[in-house]
TISE-926603 format. One line per field, with one value per residue (C-alpha): residue number from 1; residue in three letters; chain; x, y, z. Coordinates in steps of 0.05 Angstrom, whole numbers, plus 5000, padded with zeros to 4 digits. Layout:
% TISE-926603
pos <- [NUM|...] .
code <- [ALA|...] .
unit <- [A|...] .
east <- [X|...] .
north <- [Y|...] .
up <- [Z|...] .
***
This chain:
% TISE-926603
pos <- [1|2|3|4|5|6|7|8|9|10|11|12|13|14|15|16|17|18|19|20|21|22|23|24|25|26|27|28|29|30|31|32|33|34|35|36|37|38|39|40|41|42|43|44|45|46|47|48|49|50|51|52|53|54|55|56|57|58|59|60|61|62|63|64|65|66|67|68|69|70|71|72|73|74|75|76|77|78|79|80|81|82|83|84|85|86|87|88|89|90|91|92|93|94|95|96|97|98|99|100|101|102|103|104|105|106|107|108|109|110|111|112|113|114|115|116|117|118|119|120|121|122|123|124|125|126|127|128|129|130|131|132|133|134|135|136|137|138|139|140|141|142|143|144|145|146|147|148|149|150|151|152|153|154|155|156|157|158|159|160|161|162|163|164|165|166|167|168|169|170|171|172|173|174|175|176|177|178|179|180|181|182|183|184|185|186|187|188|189|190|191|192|193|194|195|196|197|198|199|200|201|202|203|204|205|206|207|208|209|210|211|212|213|214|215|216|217|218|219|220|221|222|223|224|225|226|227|228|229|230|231|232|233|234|235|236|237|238|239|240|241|242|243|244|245|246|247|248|249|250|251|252|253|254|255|256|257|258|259|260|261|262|263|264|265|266|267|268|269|270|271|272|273|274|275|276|277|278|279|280|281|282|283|284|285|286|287|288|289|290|291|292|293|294|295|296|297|298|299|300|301|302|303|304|305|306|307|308|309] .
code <- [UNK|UNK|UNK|UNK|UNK|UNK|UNK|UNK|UNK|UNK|UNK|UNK|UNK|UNK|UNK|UNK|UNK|UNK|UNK|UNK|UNK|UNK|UNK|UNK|UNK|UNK|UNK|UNK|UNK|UNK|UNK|UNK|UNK|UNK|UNK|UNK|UNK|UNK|UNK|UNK|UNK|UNK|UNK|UNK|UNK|UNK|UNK|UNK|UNK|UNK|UNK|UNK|UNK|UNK|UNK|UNK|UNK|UNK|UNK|UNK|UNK|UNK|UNK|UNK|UNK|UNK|UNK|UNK|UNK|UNK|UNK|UNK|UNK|UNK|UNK|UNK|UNK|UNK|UNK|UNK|UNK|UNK|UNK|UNK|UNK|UNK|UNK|UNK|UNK|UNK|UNK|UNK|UNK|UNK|UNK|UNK|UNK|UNK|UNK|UNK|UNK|UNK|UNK|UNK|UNK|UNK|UNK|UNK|UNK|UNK|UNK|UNK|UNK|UNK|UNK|UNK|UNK|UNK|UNK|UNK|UNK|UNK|UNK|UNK|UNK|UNK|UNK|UNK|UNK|UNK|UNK|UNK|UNK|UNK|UNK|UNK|UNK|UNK|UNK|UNK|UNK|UNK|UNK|UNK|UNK|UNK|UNK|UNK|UNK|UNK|UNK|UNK|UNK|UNK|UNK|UNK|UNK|UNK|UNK|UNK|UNK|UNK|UNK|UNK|UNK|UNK|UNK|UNK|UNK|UNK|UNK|UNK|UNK|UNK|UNK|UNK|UNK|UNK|UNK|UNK|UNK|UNK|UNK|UNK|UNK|UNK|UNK|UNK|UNK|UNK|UNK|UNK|UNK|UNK|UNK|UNK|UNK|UNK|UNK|UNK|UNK|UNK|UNK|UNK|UNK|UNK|UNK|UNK|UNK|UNK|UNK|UNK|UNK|UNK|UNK|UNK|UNK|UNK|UNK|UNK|UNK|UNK|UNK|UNK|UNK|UNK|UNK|UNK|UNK|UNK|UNK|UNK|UNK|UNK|UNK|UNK|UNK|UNK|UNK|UNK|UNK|UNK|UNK|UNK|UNK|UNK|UNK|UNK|UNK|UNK|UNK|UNK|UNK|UNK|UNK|UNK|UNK|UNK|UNK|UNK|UNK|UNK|UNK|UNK|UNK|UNK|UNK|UNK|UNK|UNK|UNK|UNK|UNK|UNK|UNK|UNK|UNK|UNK|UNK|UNK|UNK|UNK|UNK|UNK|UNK|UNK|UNK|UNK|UNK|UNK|UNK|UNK|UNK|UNK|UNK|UNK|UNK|UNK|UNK|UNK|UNK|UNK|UNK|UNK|UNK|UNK|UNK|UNK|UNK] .
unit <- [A|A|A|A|A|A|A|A|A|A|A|A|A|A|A|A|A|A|A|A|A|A|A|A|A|A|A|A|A|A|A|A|A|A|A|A|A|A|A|A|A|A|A|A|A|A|A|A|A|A|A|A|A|A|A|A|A|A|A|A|A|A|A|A|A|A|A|A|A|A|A|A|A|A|A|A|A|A|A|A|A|A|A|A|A|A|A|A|A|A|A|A|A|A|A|A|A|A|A|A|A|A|A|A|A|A|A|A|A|A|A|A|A|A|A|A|A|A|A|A|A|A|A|A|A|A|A|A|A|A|A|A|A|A|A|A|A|A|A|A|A|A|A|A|A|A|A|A|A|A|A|A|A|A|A|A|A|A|A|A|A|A|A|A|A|A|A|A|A|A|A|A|A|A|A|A|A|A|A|A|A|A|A|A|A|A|A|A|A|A|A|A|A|A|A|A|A|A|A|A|A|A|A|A|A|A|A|A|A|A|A|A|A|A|A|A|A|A|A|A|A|A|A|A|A|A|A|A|A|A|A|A|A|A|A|A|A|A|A|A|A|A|A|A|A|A|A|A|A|A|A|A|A|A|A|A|A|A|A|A|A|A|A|A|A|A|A|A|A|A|A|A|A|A|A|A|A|A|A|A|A|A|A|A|A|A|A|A|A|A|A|A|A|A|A|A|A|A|A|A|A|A|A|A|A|A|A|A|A] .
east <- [6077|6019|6026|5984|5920|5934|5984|6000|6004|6080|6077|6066|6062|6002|6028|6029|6074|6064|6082|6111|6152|6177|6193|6231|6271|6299|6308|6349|6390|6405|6429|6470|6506|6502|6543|6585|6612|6590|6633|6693|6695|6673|6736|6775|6750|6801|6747|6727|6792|6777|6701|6709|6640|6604|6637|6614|6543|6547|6577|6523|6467|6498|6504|6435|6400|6437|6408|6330|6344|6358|6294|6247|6272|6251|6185|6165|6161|6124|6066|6072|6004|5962|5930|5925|5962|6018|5977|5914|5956|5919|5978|5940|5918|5993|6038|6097|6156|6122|6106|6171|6213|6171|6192|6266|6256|6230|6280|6341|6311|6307|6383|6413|6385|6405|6476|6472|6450|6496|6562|6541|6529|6593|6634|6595|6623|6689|6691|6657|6719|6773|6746|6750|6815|6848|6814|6858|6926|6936|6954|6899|6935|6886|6937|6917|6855|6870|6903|6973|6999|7069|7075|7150|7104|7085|7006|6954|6878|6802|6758|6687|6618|6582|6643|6696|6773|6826|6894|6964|7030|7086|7131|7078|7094|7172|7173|7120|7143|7085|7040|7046|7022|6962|6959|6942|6892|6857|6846|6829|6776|6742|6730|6702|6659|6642|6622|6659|6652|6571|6597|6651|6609|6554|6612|6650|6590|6569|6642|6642|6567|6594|6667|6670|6651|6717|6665|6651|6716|6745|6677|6702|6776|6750|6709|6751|6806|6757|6737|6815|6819|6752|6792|6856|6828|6793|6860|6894|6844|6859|6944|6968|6978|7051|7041|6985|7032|7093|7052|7022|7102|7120|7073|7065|7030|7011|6959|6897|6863|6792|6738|6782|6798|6865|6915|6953|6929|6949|7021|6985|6925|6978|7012|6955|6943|7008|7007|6940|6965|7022|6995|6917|6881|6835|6760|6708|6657|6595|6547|6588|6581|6509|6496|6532|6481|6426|6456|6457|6378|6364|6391|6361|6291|6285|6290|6251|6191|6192|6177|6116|6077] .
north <- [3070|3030|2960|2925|2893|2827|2775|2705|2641|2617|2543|2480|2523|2564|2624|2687|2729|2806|2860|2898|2832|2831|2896|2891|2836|2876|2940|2908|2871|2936|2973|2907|2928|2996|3000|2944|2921|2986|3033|2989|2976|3048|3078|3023|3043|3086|3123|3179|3211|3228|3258|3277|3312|3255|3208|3257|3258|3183|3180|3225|3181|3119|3145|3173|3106|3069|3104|3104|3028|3009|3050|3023|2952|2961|3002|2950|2896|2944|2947|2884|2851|2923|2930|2996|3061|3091|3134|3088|3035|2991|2975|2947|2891|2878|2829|2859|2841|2887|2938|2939|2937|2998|3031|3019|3048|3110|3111|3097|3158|3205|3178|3188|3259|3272|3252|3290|3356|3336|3333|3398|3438|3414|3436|3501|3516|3493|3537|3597|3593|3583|3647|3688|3666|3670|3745|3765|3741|3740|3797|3813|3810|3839|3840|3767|3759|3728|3727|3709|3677|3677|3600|3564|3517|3520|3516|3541|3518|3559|3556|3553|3577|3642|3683|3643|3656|3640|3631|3630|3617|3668|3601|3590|3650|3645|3571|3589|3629|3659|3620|3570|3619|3643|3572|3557|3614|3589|3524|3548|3591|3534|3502|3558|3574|3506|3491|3426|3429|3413|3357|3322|3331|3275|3221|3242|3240|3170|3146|3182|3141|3072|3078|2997|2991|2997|3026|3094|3118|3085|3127|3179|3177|3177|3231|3278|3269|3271|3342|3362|3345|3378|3444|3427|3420|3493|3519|3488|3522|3599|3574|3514|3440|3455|3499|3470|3402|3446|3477|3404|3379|3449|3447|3370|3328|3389|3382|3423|3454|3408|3436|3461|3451|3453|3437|3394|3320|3252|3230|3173|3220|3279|3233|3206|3287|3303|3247|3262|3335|3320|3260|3276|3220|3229|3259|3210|3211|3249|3190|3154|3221|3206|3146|3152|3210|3164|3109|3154|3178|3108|3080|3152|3134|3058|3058|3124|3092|3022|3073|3117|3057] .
up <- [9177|9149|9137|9091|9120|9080|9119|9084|9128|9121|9085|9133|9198|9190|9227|9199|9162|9165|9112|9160|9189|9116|9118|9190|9160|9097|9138|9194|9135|9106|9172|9182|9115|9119|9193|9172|9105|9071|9108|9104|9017|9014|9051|9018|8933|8895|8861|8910|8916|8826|8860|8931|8936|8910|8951|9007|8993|8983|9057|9080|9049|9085|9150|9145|9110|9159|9219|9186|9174|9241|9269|9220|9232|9305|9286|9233|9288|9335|9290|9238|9271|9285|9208|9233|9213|9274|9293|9303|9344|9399|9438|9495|9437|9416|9438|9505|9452|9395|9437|9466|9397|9382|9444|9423|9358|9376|9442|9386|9343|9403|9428|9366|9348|9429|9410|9355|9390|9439|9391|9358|9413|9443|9388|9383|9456|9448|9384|9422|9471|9416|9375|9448|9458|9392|9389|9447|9440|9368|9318|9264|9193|9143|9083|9095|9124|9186|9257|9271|9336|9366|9360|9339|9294|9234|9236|9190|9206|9212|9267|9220|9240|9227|9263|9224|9243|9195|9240|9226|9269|9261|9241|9183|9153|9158|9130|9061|9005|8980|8939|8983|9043|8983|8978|9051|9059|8996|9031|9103|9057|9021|9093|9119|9054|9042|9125|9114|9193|9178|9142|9181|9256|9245|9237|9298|9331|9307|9325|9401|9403|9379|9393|9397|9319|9274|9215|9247|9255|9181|9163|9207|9177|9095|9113|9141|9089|9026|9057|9058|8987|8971|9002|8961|8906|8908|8931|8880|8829|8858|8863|8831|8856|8855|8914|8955|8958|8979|9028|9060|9063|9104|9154|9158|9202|9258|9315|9301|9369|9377|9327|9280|9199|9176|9124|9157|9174|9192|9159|9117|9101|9088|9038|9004|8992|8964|8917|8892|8877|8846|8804|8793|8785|8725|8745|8752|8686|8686|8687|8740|8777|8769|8792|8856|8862|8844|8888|8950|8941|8928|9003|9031|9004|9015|9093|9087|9034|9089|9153|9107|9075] .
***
């Protein structure tokens, strides 16, 4: 971070504004908007359920613009009066409350990539011990592809990762006729081919970190359901609509184990699916496509371009 060695006196005080003061201001404003309101309209818009994966990467780039945001607010003030780069700081010269807003950017980066680390490697265990498990008390089904499990309910999910495991109850495969069954192992498939795992895990982080803030888990909530439609969608392709709806109102609104993907969800998310299967909503344009593309880079590279200068 290298703020610019001009400063302008603010009018009728004669103290000083820094670049870097400017650029705390604008940064902070932005994480304010970005962990707030943002979220909230975004989960709220019609338009990603016509371009799920562009609504994800869009998701992606506010979480992540969000988080560089609120560090470079706090890094900004840590070195607005220095003139020097971050790596030729005087501290000793530097006011306590600068030096200590620095601190608590760079303790907010570590925590959060901590959390982070934390929330993956969590999972990573829990789906370590599911895989073991699942290996020894279910039946391998390679006409299908995956393991079946004496269960009375009707469950279909995968447990993702390099090792992936696509599982099946016995009850799923009484209750689906069989393009609804192809139907459900084309979707379990696009999850695991698609690691929609990689893309769903930094939101449950950020809502297990700030469980208090309603945003993370509506953030948390669009997330995870524009990844179920991403899968339907690809199931859909290798079946037919017809049959991946079916499927969703069979098995319903089932508990997944922790860690998992599945075709069942929520009964308001699993309806929302349905519907959009059954009437599609027509595909969002090209160059709307675009620009949420270009929207999402721009909010990655403004917090990013505020830090570097």
């Amino acid at each position: 971070m290298t703020p610019r060695s001009c400063a302008r006196p603010c009018a009728g005080t004669g103290s000083v504004v820094y670049p870097a003061d400017l650029d705390a201001v604008g940064l902070a404003i932005l994480a304010a908007l970005l962990a707030g309101p943002a979220p909230t309209l975004l989960a709220a818009a019609g338009w990603p359920a016509r371009a799920p994966r562009a609504a994800l990467v869009l998701w992606q780039a506010v979480g992540l613009a969000g988080g560089l945001a609120a560090i470079g607010a706090l890094l900004s003030v840590g070195v607005g009066p220095s003139h020097e780069h971050l790596v030729r700081m005087d501290f000793r010269h530097s006011p306590v409350w600068r030096n200590v807003s620095f601190g608590l950017g760079c303790a907010l980066a570590a925590w959060l990539l901590a959390v982070l680390a934390a929330s993956f490697a969590g999972v990573l265990v829990e789906r370590h011990r599911h895989r073991r498990i699942v290996d020894l008390v279910a039946r391998p089904a390679p006409d299908l592809g995956s393991l079946v499990l004496e269960h009375a309910v009707a469950i279909a999910y995968c447990v993702p990762g390099v090792r992936p495991r696509v599982v099946l109850t016995e009850a799923t495969l009484e209750v689906l006729a069989d393009d609804e069954l192809a139907a459900v192992l084309a979707h379990e498939r696009a999850h695991v081919r698609g690691r929609h795992d990689l893309v769903v895990q930094p939101f449950l982080a950020w809502q297990a970190t700030f469980p208090f803030l309603r945003p993370a888990a509506v953030a948390t909530r669009a997330v995870a359901l524009l990844v179920e439609m991403l899968a339907d969608d690809a199931a859909s392709r290798r079946t037919s609509r017809a049959a991946v709806a079916a499927a969703l109102a069979r098995l319903g609104a089932a508990r997944l184990p922790e860690g998992a993907l599945g075709a069942a969800a929520s009964e308001s998310a699993l309806v929302c699916r349905i519907r959009r299967l059954l009437d599609p909503p027509p595909a969002l344009s090209r160059a709307a496509v675009m620009l949420v593309y270009v929207v999402g880079l721009a909010l990655i590279a403004a917090p990013t371009a505020a830090v570097l200068r």
